[in-house]
C-alpha positions in Angstrom: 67.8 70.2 88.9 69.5 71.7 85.8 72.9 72.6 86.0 74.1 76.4 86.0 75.5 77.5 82.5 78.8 79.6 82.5 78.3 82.2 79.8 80.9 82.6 77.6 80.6 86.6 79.2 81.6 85.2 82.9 84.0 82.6 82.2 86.2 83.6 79.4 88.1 80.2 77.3 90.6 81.4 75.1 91.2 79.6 71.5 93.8 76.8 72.5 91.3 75.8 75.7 93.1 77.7 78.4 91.5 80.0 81.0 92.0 84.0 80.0 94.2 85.8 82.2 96.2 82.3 83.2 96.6 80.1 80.4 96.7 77.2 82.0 94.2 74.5 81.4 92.4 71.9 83.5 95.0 69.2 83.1 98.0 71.7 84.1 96.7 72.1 87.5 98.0 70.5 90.1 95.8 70.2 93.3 98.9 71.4 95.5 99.6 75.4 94.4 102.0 77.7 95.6 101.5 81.2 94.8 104.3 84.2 94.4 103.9 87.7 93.8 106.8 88.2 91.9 106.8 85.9 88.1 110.7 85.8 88.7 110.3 83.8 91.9 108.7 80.8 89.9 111.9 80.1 88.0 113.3 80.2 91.9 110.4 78.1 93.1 110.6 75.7 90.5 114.2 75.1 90.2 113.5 72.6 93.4 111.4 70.3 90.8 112.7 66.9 90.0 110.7 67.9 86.3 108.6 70.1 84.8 105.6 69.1 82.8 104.0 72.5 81.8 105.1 75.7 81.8 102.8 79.2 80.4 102.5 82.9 81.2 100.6 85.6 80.2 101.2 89.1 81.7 102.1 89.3 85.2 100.6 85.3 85.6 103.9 82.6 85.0 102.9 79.0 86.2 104.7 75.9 86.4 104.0 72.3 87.3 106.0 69.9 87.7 106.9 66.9 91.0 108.7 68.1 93.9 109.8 64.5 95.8 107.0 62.8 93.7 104.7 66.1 94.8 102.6 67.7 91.4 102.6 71.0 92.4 101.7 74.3 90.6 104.1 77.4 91.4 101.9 80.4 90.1 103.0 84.5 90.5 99.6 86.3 90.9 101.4 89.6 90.8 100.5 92.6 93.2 97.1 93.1 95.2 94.0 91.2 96.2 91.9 92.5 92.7 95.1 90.3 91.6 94.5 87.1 93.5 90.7 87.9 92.6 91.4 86.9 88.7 93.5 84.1 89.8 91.4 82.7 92.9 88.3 82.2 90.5 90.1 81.4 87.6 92.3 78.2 89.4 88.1 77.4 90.9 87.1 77.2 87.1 90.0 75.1 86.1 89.4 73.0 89.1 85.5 72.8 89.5 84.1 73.5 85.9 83.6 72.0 82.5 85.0 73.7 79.9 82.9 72.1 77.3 80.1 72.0 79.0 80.6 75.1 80.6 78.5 73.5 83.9 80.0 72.7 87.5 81.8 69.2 87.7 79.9 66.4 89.4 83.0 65.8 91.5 84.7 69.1 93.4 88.4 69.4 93.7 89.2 70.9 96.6 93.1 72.8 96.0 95.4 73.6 98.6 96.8 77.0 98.2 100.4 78.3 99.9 101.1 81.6 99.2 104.7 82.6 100.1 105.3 86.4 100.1 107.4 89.3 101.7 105.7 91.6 104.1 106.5 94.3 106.5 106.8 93.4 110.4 104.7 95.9 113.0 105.9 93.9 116.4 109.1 93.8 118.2 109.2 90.2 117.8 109.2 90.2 114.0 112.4 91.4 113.3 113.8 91.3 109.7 114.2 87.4 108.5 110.8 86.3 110.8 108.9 83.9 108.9 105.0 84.7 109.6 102.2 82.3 109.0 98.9 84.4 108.6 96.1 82.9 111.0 94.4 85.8 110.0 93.9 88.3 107.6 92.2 91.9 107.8 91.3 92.7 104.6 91.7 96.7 104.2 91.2 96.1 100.2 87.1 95.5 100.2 86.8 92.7 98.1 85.2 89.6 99.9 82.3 92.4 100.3 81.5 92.0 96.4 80.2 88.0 97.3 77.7 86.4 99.0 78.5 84.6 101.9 81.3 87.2 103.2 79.9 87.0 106.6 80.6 83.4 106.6 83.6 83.7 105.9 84.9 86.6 108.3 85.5 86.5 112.0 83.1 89.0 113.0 83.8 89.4 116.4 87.2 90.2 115.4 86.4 92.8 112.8 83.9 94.3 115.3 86.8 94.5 117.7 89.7 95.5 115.3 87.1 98.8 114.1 86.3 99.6 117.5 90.1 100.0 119.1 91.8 101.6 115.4 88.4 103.8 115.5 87.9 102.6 112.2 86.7 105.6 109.4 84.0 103.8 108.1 84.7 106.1 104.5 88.0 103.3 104.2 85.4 100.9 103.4 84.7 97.8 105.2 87.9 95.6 106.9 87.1 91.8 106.8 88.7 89.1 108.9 89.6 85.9 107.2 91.1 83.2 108.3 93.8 80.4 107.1 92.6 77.0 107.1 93.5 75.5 110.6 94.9 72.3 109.4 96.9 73.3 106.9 98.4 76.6 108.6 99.7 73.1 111.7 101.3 71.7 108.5 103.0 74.9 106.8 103.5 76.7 110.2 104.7 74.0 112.3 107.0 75.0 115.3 109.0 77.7 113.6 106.9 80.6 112.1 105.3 83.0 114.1 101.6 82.4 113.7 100.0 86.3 113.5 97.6 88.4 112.5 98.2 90.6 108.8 96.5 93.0 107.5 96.2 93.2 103.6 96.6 96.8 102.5 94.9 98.1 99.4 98.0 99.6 98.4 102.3 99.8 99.7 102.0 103.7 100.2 99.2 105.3 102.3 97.0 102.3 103.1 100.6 101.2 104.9 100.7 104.5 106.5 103.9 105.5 104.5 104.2 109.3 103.3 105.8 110.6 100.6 104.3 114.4 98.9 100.6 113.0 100.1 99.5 113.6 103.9 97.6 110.4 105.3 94.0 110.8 106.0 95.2 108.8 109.7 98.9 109.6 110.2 98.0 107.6 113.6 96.2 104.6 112.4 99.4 102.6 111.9 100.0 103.5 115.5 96.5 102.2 116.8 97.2 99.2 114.6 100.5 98.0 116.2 98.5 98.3 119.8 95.4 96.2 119.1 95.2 93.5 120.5 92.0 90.8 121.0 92.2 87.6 122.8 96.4 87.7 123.0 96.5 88.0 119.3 98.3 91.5 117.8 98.9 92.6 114.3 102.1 91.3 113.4 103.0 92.1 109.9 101.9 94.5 106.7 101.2 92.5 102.9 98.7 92.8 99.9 97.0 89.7 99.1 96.4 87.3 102.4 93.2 88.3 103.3 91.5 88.3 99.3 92.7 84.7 99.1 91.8 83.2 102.9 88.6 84.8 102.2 88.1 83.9 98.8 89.5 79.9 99.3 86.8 79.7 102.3 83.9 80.6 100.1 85.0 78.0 97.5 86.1 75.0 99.4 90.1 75.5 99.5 92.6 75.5 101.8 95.0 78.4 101.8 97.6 80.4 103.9 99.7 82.6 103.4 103.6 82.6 105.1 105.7 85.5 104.8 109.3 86.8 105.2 109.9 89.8 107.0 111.9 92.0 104.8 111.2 95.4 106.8 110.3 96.0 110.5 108.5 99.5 110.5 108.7 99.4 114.7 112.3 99.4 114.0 112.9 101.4 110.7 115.1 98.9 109.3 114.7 97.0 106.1 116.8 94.0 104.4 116.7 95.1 100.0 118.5 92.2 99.4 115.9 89.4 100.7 115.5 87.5 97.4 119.0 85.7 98.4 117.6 84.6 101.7 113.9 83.4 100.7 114.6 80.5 99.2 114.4 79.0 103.1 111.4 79.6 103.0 110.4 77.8 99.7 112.2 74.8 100.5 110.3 74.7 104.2 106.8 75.1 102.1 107.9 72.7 99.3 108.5 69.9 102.2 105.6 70.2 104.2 103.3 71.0 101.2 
């Protein structure tokens, strides 16, 4: 069987041999990655590293590799949003999977492991500001694993079916989609000291989180209808942008990913903590270990 050619159209190789949006080439990946929204939290991320082998960035995309305790890892910021971790998702699956001279699949698959360490917003009484959420699932308000084949394989459909029936899902928001983290690694990252929960990844921080400025919400109740679903003991614990695009898309290609977040607001409670980038370094060092 003939091997399927990447056009130079659908996988874009810059000059020097790196991937477009990322620069990073094949041999600068690590097959451990930890992904940040914010390109200042690499430096943070990174300061951990015993050395540093490669570092690029391009836009809102800053990578790093380098050994963590004899660890290769790649910290990468994706920026904000799922059409974000879209670019990166496919473009680490090139660099891992895919021949750049050739331009044909790689006879042998590397399969990453992806940690995404975030901030997010906590909807339960029991995610107070400073929890530390692991996402066993993700409810993907931002529509994107419905552009790919194979997105029913990769969603918990009795959960979705369930989450649209109690919110009395408005099927003009587009389609929610429930992915989930891989089981084995969300044991290793989680462990005993993260709340393991349910997030939802909004398409956006204002309305699709149900905050209102000078524009009324189409639902000024859905956030409500959200923080009372519940299926099978589990509740929506928490608010971010990007878990569900990358569970989703990682499942469809082979990876493992989760996502682990810091509460930095409680929107039960109407508090909020500004000055979080002091305290989330815990957090790196607990996903740099276990890694």
């Amino acid at each position: 069987m003939e091997k399927k050619y990447f056009a130079p159209s659908e996988l874009i190789i810059n000059e020097d041999g790196s991937i477009f949006h990322l620069h990073l080439k094949p041999e600068n990946l690590a097959d451990k990655v930890i992904l940040v929204g914010d390109p200042g939290r690499v430096a943070l991320v990174a300061s951990h590293f015993e050395n540093k082998e490669c570092e690029v960035s391009n836009r809102e995309f800053c990578a790093i590799t380098g050994t963590f305790k004899g660890k290769r890892i790649t910290v990468l910021s994706t920026g904000i949003g799922c059409d974000n971790i879209d670019i990166v998702l496919n473009e680490l699956d090139a660099l891992a999977n895919i021949d750049f001279k050739t331009r044909t699949e790689n006879e042998q698959l590397r399969q990453l492991t992806l940690v995404r360490i975030g901030t997010c917003g906590g909807l339960q009484p029991y995610t107070p500001v400073g929890t530390y959420i692991a996402s066993a699932k993700s409810i993907g308000f931002d529509g994107l694993l419905n552009f790919y084949a194979g997105r029913n394989q990769a969603s918990d459909l009795e959960f979705e079916a369930e989450f649209k029936k109690q919110v009395e899902w408005d099927a003009q928001l587009g389609n929610p989609y429930v992915a989930c983290a891989d089981k084995e690694l969300l044991d290793t990252i989680a462990a005993d000291d993260m709340v393991r929960g349910v997030t939802i990844a909004c398409g956006g921080f204002f309305g699709p989180q149900g905050r209102e400025l000078r524009l009324p919400l189409q639902d000024p109740k859905l956030n409500e209808k959200i923080e009372n679903f519940s299926y099978n003991g589990m509740q929506v614990t928490n608010f971010e942008m990007e878990s569900s695009a990358l569970a989703g898309l990682a499942t469809l290609m082979g990876h493992k990913a989760v996502t682990v977040c810091m509460v930095i607001a409680n929107r039960l409670a109407k508090e909020a903590n500004a000055s979080y980038k002091n305290t989330i370094d815990g957090l790196i060092e607990k996903v740099l270990e276990r890694i």
